[in-house]
C-alpha positions in Angstrom: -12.5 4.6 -22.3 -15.6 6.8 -23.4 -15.1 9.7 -25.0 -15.1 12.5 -22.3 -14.4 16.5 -22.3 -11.5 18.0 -22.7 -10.0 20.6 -20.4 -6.9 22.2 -22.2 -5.0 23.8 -19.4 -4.4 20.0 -18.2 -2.7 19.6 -21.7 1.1 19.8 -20.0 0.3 20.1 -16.6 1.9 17.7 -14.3 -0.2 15.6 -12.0 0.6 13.4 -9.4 -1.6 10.5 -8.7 -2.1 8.3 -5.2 -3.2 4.7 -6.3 -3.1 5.0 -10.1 -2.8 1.9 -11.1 -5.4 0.0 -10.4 -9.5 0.2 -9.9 -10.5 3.7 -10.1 -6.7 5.0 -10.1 -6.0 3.5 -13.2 -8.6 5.2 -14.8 -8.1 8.3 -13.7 -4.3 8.2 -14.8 -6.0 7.1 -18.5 -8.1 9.9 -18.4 -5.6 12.9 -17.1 -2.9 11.0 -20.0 -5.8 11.9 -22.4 -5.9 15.2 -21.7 -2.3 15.3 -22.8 -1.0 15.9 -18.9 2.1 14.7 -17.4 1.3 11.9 -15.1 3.2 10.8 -12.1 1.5 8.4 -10.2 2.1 5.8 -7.1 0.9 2.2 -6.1 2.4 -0.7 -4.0 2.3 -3.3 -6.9 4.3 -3.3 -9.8 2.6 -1.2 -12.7 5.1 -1.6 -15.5 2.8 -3.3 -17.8 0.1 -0.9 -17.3 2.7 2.0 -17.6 3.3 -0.1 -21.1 -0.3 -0.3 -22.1 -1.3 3.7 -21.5 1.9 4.7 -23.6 0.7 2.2 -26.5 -3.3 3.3 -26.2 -2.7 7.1 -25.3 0.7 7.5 -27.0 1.9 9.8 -23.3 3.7 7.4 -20.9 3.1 8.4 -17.5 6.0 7.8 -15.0 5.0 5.1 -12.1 7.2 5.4 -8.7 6.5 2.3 -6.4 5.7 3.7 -2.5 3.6 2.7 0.0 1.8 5.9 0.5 1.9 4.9 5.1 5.4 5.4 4.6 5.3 9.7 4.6 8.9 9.5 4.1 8.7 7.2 0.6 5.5 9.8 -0.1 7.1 12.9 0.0 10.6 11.4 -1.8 8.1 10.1 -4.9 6.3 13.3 -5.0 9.3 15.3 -5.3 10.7 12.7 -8.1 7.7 13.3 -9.7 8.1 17.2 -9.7 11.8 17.3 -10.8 10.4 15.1 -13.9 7.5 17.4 -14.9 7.7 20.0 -13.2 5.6 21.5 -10.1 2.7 19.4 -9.1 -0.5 21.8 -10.4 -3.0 18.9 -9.7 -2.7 16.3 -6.9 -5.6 13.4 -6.8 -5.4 11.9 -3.8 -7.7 8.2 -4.9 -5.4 5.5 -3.0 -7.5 4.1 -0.1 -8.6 0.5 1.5 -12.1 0.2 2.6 -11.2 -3.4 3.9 -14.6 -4.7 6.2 -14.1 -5.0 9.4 -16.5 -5.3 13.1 -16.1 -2.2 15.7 -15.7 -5.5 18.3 -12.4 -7.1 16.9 -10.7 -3.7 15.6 -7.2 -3.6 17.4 -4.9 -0.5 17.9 -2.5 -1.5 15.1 -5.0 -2.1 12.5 -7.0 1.2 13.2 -3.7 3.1 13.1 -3.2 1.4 9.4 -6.7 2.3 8.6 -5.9 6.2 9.1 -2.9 6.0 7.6 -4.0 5.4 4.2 -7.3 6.5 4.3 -6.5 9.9 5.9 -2.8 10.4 7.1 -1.6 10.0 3.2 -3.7 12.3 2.3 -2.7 15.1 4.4 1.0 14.3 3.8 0.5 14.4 0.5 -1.2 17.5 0.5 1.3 19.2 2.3 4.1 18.3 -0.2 2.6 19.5 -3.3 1.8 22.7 -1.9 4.7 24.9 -1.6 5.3 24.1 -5.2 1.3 25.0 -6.4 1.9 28.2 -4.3 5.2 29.1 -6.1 3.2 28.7 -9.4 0.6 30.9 -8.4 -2.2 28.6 -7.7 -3.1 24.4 -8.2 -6.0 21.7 -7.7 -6.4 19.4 -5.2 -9.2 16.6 -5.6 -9.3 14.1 -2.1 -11.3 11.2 -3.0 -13.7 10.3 0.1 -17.1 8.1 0.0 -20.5 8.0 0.6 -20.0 5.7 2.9 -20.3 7.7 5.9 -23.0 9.8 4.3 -25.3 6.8 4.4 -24.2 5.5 8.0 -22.8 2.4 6.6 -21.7 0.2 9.2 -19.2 -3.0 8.4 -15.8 -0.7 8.0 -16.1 2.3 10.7 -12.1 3.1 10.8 -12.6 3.8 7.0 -16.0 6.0 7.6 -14.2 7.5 10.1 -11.3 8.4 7.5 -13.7 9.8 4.9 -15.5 12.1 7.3 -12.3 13.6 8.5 -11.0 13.7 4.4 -14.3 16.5 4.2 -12.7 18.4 7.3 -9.6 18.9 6.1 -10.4 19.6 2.2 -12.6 22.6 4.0 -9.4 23.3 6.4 -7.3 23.7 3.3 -9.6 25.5 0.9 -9.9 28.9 3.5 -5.9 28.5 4.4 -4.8 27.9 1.0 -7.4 30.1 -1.1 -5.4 33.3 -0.9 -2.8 31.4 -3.0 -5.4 30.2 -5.4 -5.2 26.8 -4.5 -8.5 25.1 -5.0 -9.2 22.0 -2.6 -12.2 19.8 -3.1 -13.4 16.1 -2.2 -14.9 13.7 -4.7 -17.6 11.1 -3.0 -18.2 8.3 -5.4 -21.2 5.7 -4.9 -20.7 2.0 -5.4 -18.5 1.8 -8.3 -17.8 -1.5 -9.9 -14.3 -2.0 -10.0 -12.9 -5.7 -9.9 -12.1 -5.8 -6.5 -15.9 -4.5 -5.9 -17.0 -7.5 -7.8 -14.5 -9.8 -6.4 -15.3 -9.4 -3.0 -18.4 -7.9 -2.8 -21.0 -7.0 -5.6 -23.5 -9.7 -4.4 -26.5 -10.4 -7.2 -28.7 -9.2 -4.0 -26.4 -6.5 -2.6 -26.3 -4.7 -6.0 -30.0 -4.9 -6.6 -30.4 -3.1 -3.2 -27.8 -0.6 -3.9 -29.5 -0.2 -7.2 -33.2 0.6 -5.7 -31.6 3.5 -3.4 -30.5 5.2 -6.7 -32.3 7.5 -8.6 -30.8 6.6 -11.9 -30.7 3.0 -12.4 -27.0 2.0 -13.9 -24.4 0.8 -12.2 -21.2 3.1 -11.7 -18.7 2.4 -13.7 -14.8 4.1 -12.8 -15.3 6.1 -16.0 -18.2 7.9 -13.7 -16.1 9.2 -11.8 -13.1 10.5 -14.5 -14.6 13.1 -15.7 -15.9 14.6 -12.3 -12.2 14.6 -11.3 -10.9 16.5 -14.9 -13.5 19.1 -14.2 -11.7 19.8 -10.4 -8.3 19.7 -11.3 -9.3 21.8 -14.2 -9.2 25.6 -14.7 -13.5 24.8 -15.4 -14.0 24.6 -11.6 -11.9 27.6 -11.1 -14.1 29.1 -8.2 -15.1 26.1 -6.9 -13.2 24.9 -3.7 -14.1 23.3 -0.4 -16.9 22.0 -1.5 -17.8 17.6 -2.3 -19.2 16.5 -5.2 -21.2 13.4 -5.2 -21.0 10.9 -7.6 -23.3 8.2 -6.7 -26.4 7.9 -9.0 -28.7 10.0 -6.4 -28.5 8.0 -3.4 -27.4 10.2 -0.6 -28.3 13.9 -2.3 -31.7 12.4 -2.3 -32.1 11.3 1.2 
């Protein structure tokens, strides 16, 4: 990882991670264990190695608490494990999502139902749990991860575009109810960014060359791109900033 800023109110602070072990998740947990916080995160897959491999390179083991973030019930029992261990949730990043591809046509009831469910249910869920606790401490961060996607009118996944849009109605919902408590709710938009599944399955020589002419600046995203954006809004540095996205994606959709 690239040397980034440091924010030292998240030295201690304990934040809870959806999807942190993997793609963009993973480094996100790096870069909050960095910053010295206390890192609680969740993923379907076993992450005991990686859990292994932040403690050796970061020298702060962050706990990892398998769940399947569909199942609410498993959600909110990790997120309270997770604040009995370090304390009240101050910063929640809500990253986990699947933006499997899929044809309006052929969608059935069951796998749109799964779509929401991780791309927007968990999300609320999870908001919901950490917030008594960010109240009780007099304030906290929320950062929901959403897309361009549906910015740009992307076809090929429209449950998922679907979920991101509704991800930038309820990070506004929550900002003006949970404000007076001096909780700050915010959405994170990255562009393409080149995690191995993204090159795996589809970071096409062609597709990324046409991705790549829509930007203004001409590198490809990397996960590290989006790291620091996500410090700064769990971070006392964006302390009046809330309900508001903040696109990472190169200049593609800011630009028209």
């Amino acid at each position: 990882m690239t040397d980034t800023a440091t924010f030292p109110d998240l030295n201690g602070a304990s934040v809870f991670i959806t999807g942190g072990g993997s793609g963009i998740g993973a480094a996100l947990t790096e870069g909050f264990l960095r910053q010295g916080a206390k890192v609680a995160f969740v993923g379907r897959s076993d992450a005991s190695a990686f859990v292994d491999q932040m403690e050796t390179q970061t020298g702060n083991r962050p706990l990892f608490i398998r769940c399947d973030i569909t199942n609410v019930s498993a959600l909110r029992t990790a997120i309270d494990q997770a604040a009995q261990t370090h304390g009240p949730i101050t910063a929640l990043v809500n990253n986990a999502a699947n933006d499997q591809r899929h044809a309006t046509l052929e969608v059935e009831e069951e796998f749109w139902d799964w779509a929401q469910a991780i791309n927007l249910k968990a999300y609320f869920f999870a908001c919901q749990a950490v917030l008594p606790g960010m109240q009780a401490a007099g304030g906290g961060a929320i950062v929901n991860f959403t897309s361009i996607s549906y910015m740009m009118g992307n076809s090929g996944y429209p449950a998922y575009t679907t979920a991101n849009a509704g991800l930038n109605g309820l990070t506004r919902s929550l900002a003006r109810e949970f404000g007076p408590d001096r909780v700050r709710v915010n959405a994170l938009a990255p562009g393409w960014v080149l995690t191995e599944k993204q090159l795996d399955k589809w970071a096409t020589p062609d597709a990324l060359a046409a991705h790549l002419e829509r930007q203004c600046l001409k590198d490809h995203l990397s996960p590290q791109d989006i790291v620091a954006s996500a410090l700064f809004l769990a971070s006392a540095s964006s302390r009046m900033i809330t309900g508001q996205t903040l696109v990472v994606d190169g200049g593609v959709v800011v630009t028209g």
